[in-house]
N, C-alpha and C positions, 0 to 999 in steps of 0.2 A: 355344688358351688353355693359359696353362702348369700342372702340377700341381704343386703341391710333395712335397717330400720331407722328411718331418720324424724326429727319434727318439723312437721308439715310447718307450711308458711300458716301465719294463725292470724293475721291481720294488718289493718295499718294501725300504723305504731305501737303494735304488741311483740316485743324484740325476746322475751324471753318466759318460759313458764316453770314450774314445778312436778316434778313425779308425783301425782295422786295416788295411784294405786298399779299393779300388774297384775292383768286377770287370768296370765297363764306363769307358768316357773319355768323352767329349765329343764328340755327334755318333753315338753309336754308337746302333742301332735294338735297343729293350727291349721284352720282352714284360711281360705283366700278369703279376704276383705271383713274375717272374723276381728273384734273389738280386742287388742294387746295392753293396750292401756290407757289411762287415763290421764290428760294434761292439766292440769290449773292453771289459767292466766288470770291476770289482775280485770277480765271481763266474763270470760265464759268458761265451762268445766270443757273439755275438748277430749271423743274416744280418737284412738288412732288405729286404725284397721292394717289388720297383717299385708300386707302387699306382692303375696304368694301364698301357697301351701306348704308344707314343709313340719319341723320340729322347730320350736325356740334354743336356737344353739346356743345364745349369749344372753345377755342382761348389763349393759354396759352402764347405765343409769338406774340407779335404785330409787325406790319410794323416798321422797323429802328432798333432794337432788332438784336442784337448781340448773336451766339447761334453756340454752339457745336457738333460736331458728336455723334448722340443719344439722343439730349436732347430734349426734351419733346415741340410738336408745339401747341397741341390739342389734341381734341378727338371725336370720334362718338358713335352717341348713334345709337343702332339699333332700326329698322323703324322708326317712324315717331316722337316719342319721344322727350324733348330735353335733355342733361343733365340734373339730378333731384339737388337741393341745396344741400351742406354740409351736412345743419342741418334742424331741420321742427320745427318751433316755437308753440306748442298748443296754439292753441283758448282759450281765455278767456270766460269761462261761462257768459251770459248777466245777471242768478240768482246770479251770485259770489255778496257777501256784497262787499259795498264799501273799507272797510280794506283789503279785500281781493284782488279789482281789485288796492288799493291804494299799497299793497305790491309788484304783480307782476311789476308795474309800476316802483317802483322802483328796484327790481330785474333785469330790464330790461335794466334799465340805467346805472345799476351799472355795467351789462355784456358787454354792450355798451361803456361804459367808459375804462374796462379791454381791451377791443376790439381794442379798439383807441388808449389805450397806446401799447400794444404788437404791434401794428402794426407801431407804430410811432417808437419805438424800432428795430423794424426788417427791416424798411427804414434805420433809420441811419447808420446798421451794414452792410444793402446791399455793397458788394465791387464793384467797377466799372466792365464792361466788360472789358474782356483784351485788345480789341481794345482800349477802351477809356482811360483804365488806360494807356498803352503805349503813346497816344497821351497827356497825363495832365501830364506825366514824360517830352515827347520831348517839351513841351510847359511852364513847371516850373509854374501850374495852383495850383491853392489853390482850393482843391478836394469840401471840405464844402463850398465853393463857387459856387459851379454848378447841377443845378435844376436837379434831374433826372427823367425820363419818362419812363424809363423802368418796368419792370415788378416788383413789391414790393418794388419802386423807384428806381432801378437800375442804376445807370448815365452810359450813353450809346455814343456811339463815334458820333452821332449826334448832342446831348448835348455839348460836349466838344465842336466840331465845331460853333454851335451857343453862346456857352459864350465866345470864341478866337474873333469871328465878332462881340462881342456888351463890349470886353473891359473885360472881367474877370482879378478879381484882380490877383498876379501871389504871390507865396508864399517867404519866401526870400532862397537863396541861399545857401546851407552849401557847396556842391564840386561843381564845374567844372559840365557840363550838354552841351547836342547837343545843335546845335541852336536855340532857339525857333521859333515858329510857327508866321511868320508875320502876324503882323493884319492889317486887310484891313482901311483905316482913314475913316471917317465915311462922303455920295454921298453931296456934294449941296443939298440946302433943294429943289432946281428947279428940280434937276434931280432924285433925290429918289422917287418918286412917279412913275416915266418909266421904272425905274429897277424890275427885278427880282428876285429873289435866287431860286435857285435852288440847290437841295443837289445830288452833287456827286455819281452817283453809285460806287459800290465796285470793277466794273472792272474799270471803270474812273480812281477810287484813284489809284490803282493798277497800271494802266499803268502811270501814272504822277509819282508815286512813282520809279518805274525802270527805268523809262526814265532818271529821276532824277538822280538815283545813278549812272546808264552807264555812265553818262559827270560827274560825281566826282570821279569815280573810274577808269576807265580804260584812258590811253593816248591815246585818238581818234585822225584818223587824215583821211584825204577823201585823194582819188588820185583817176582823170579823165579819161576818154579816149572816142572815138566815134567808136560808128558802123558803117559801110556801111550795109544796112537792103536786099541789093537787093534778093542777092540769097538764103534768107531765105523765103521770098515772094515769089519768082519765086516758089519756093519748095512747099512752103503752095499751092499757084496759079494752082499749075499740079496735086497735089496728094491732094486737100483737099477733095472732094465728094465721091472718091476711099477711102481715109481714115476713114470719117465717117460711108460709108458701113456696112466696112468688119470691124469697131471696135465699132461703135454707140458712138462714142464721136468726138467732132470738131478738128480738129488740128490748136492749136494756137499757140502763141508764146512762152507758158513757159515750155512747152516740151520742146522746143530748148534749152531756157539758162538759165532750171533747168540739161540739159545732159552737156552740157558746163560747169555750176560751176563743176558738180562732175569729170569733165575730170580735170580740171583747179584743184581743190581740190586732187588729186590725187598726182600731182605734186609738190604745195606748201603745205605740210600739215599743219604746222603751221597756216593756214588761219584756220585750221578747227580745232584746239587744243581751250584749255580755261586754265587758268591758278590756282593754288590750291593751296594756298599759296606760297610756294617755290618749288614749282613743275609745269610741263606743261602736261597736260593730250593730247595725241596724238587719237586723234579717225579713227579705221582706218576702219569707214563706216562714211555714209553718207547719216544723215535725215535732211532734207532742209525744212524749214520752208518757208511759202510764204505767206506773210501780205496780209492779205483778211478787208476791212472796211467796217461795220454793223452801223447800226442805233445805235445799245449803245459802238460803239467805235471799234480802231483797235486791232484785233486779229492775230494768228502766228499760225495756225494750221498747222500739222507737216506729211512732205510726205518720209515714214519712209524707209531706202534704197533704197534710189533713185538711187543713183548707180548702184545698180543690178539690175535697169528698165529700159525697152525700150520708149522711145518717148511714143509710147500709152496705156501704164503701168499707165506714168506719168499725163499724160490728164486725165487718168479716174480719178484715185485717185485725182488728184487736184479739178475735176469736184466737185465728191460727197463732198473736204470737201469744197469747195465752198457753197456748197447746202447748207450743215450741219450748213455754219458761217452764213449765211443772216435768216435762219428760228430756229436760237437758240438751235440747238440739236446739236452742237458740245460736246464731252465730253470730262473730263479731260487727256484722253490720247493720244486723236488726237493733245492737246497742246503740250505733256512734250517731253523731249528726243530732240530740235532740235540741231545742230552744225553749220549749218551756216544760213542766210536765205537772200530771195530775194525780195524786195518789188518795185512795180510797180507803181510807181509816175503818170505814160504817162497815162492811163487809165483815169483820171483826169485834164488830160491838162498838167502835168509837163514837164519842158525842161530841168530844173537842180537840184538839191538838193542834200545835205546832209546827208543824212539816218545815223538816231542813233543805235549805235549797242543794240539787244536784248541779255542782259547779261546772262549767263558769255561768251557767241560765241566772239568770235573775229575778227568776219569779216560777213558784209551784205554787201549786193548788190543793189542799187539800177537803175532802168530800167527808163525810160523817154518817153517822148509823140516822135513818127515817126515823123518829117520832112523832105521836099524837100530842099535841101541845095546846093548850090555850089561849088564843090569840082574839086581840080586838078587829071586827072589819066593820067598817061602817057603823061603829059605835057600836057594833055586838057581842058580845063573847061567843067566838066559834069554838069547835076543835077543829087544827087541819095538822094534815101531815108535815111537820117541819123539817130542817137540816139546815145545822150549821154548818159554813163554808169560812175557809180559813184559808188567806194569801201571805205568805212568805214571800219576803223580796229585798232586792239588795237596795239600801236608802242610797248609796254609793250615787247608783244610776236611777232611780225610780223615786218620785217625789210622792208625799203622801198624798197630795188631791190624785195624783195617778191613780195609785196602789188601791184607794178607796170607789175613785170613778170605775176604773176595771171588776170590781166586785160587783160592783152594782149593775153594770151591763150582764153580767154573768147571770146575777140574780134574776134583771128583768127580761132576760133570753127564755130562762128554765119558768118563769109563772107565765108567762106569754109566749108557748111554745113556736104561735104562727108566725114570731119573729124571723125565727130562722130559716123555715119555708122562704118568706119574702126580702131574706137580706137586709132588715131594717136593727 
């Protein structure tokens, strides 16, 4: 008896994903709760484990396939088995007369012919995936113009992407429509041979997609400031071996000024509001997202009442979703739920940047590479160890005395670390 393979529930309001990959074919021998394949949604990469023992009997959904919560990936046959055909054609007798093997012959052709039409029929009526019809709407594509690959011809959002790059004809215009989908003009015949294509994973699009709408939607605007790093070092420098002891996590930097935004956040709430049409949503906790970068892209896993955590509350939990984003077992609720977040430029060399707000928050943080700097103190030239810190935020809802007050608290948290001990 065959088992099926269906797609797991993936989250709240995660309604549909993408076939990434299949790590077995057709026929091959799977163990129970062994990894079958892989999902993309617009937040996490998701495996899905065989749900018996058995053979891969089916493959109903292919790699690039477009697919809904519950719908149908495959199936297992148990033991060794493969799936059996639909249907089972009898043997022709080698005694049958010739009229007789001349009738099935054509009996055969003519089921063949019905075969070919029903299915040429049930191609044309296939509807696109709703990824794909969403992007032949935002791109004014003329739908019978584009080859589908999908399952019973389906035109799938990879399709649409490949007829956008090779020039599909576009349909004419009856209303007004977003702006279409640039197309790329087509390499030097010298240089086309060096390139590659490569198609976009679903967190890819995903994050290009937000990032997008953040600089079209919200009034972004940055405002600077710099740290003096000493006596956060000094700090780390005396208590970090004592610290990993007696808690089994390292003490780094984003315990510091993940406790800093929420002191800072407390103060100015409006950094930590998001705006809802003609409303401002005031959140009066505090889950701080903190941009972690993986090999399939940057993520925002979400460190959930940070507020009400101490310093090494906060290390551990960042630790694990650390873990969680670089080996792919983040899940969808370690993403959802942040209000502000902090991303860490300096890890990578950075000195300055911009950081785009992750929508709908209205204010990120970004952190920058330590330098030795030259600085006046009390009329002296020192060296200390500096960092710039840099606040993106939506002018929408957040005024500049805000925007610049919040930095400042931030700053005088991280050089006067006993602030945050004493809540001041």
């Amino acid at each position: 008896m065959a088992t099926e393979i269906r797609v797991p529930t993936l989250g709240e309001s995660v309604t549909e994903a993408t076939i990434g990959k299949w790590f077995k074919k057709v026929g091959d021998a799977i163990a129970a709760d062994e990894p079958l394949v892989e999902l993309e949604t617009d937040k996490v990469t998701v495996e899905v484990p065989s749900p018996s023992a058995g053979t891969l009997g089916e493959i109903a959904a292919k790699e690039g396939e477009t697919v809904g919560v519950g719908a149908l990936l495959g199936s297992i046959s148990a033991g060794g088995e493969a799936a059996a055909p639909a249907t089972k054609p009898q043997a022709v007798s080698q005694a049958s007369s010739p009229d007789a093997a001349s009738t099935v012959k054509q009996a055969a052709a003519e089921t063949a012919k019905i075969a070919g039409d029903a299915g040429a029929i049930e191609q044309r009526t296939m509807p696109p995936a709703p990824a794909a019809a969403k992007l032949i709407a935002e791109a004014n594509l003329a739908v019978d113009q584009i080859t589908g690959t999908g399952k019973r011809g389906q035109v799938l959002k990879g399709d649409v992407l490949d007829a956008i790059a090779k020039g599909a004809p576009s349909q004419p215009a009856e209303t007004p429509r977003s702006a279409p989908v640039a197309v790329r003009a087509p390499s030097p015949a010298e240089d086309a041979p060096r390139e590659e294509r490569v198609r976009m994973t679903k967190l890819r699009q995903t994050i290009a997609r937000r990032l997008k709408e953040a600089q079209s939607t919200a009034a972004m605007l940055t405002t600077f400031n710099e740290v003096d790093m000493s006596a956060v070092m000094a700090l780390r420098a005396k208590y970090k071996d004592v610290f990993e002891k007696k808690h089994g996590v390292k003490l780094g930097f984003m315990g510091f000024f993940t406790k800093a935004v929420t002191h800072a956040l407390k103060e100015i709430p409006a950094v930590n509001a998001e705006i809802d049409g003609t409303d401002i949503i005031y959140k009066n906790f505090a889950h701080v997202g903190v941009a972690v970068g993986t090999d399939k892209g940057l993520v925002v896993p979400v460190v959930r009442d940070a507020d009400q955590m101490g310093i090494a509350e906060i290390e551990k939990e960042i630790g694990r979703l650390g873990l969680a984003a670089r080996d792919g077992k983040l899940s969808v609720a370690d993403m959802q739920g942040g209000t502000f977040t902090i991303s860490n430029g300096g890890v990578y060399g950075s000195l300055m940047s911009t950081p785009i707000l992750n929508a709908p928050q209205s204010g990120i943080l970004g952190m920058h590479k330590i330098q030795d700097r030259p600085v006046v103190v009390g009329g002296q030239i020192v060296i200390r160890p500096m960092m710039y810190l840099a606040l993106s935020y939506d002018h929408r809802i957040v005024d500049g005395k805000e925007a610049v007050t919040f930095l400042v608290r931030v700053k005088e948290s991280l050089e006067d670390p006993e602030r945050l001990v004493l809540d001041l």
